[in-house]
C-alpha positions, 0 to 999 in steps of 0.5 A: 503804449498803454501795456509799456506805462503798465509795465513801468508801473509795476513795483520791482518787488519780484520774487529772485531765487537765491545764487546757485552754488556748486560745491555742497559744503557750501550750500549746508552753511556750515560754520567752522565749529560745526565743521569741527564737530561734524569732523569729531563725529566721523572721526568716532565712526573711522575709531570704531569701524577700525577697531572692528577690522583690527578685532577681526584681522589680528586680536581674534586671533591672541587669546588669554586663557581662552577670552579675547578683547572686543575692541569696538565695544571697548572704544563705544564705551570710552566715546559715551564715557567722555562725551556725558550723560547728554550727547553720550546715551544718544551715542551710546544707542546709536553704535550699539545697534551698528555694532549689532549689525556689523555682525560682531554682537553675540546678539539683540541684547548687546544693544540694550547691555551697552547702552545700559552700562555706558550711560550707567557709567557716563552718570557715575563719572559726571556726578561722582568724580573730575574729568581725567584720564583716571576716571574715564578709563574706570568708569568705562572699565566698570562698564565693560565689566557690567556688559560682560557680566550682563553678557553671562547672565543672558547666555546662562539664562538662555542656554547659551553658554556654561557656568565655567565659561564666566572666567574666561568672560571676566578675562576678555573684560579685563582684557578689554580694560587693559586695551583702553589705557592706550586708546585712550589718547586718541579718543580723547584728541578726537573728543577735542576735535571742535573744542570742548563743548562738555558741561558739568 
């Protein structure tokens, strides 16, 4: 009798543990607009892990006075360009070093040449002109030509290349710059993924 009216007594305050749920997505928490960003993200990833299988598969193989494009940079360099100077160096860092790895870099340096050149670019965008199709295809254009040339200088420095092979690395930039007027579409559709969080 004495334990039952301890029993009774004992405030109903007990520590209950929180509904287990199945699905994974569910237990993240995730709301809809971080959804749409998470989306936006790996949206980037599948444009630039394509960009390196169609550089492979099939632009390796086009060459214009010996130079070919480098599509993976090229779309990198548009990522960084249109998300800005805050998300975009975080970014920028991120997929030059999976760039570097996926094999397709000439070499380390790439990472620090991307990174360099797309923030360089994404500040020369934001402080100095509107957000357009124009603006972003020049400043990432002006970027890719810093990456090649920065490319050159290390490769002479270092041995590694020629000095008649900076022609052919003035085409590939060039080249590059031309690839991005039609990318451009859909990299701006995937930045829109989540609506538009830039601010200037």
């Amino acid at each position: 009798m004495a334990q039952q009216k301890r029993r009774k007594r004992m405030p109903r305050t007990e520590f209950k543990p929180d509904a287990r749920h199945g699905a994974v997505i569910k237990t993240l928490r995730l709301t809809r607009q971080q959804r749409l960003r998470l989306l936006r993200w790996v949206a980037y990833v599948a444009a630039i892990v394509m960009a390196l299988v169609v550089q492979d598969v099939i632009m390796s193989k086009i060459r214009v006075f010996g130079a070919t494009t480098d599509l993976a940079v090229a779309v990198i360099l548009m990522i960084t360009v249109l998300e800005g100077v805050d998300v975009g160096s975080l970014f920028v860092l991120i997929a030059s070093t999976l760039y570097y790895f996926s094999g397709s870099a000439p070499g380390a340096y790439s990472i620090g040449l991307i990174t360099f050149a797309g923030i360089f670019a994404s500040l020369i965008r934001q402080m100095y002109l509107r957000r357009s199709r124009g603006a972003t295809i020049l400043c990432a254009g002006a970027a890719q030509m810093v990456y090649v040339i920065g490319l050159y200088a290390v490769g002479l420095f270092s041995g590694l290349t020629r000095w008649d092979r900076l022609f052919a690395l003035l085409v590939s930039g060039g080249l590059n710059i031309l690839v991005m007027i039609p990318l451009y579409p859909l990299i701006y559709k995937i930045g829109m993924i989540g609506g538009n969080v830039w601010k200037e």
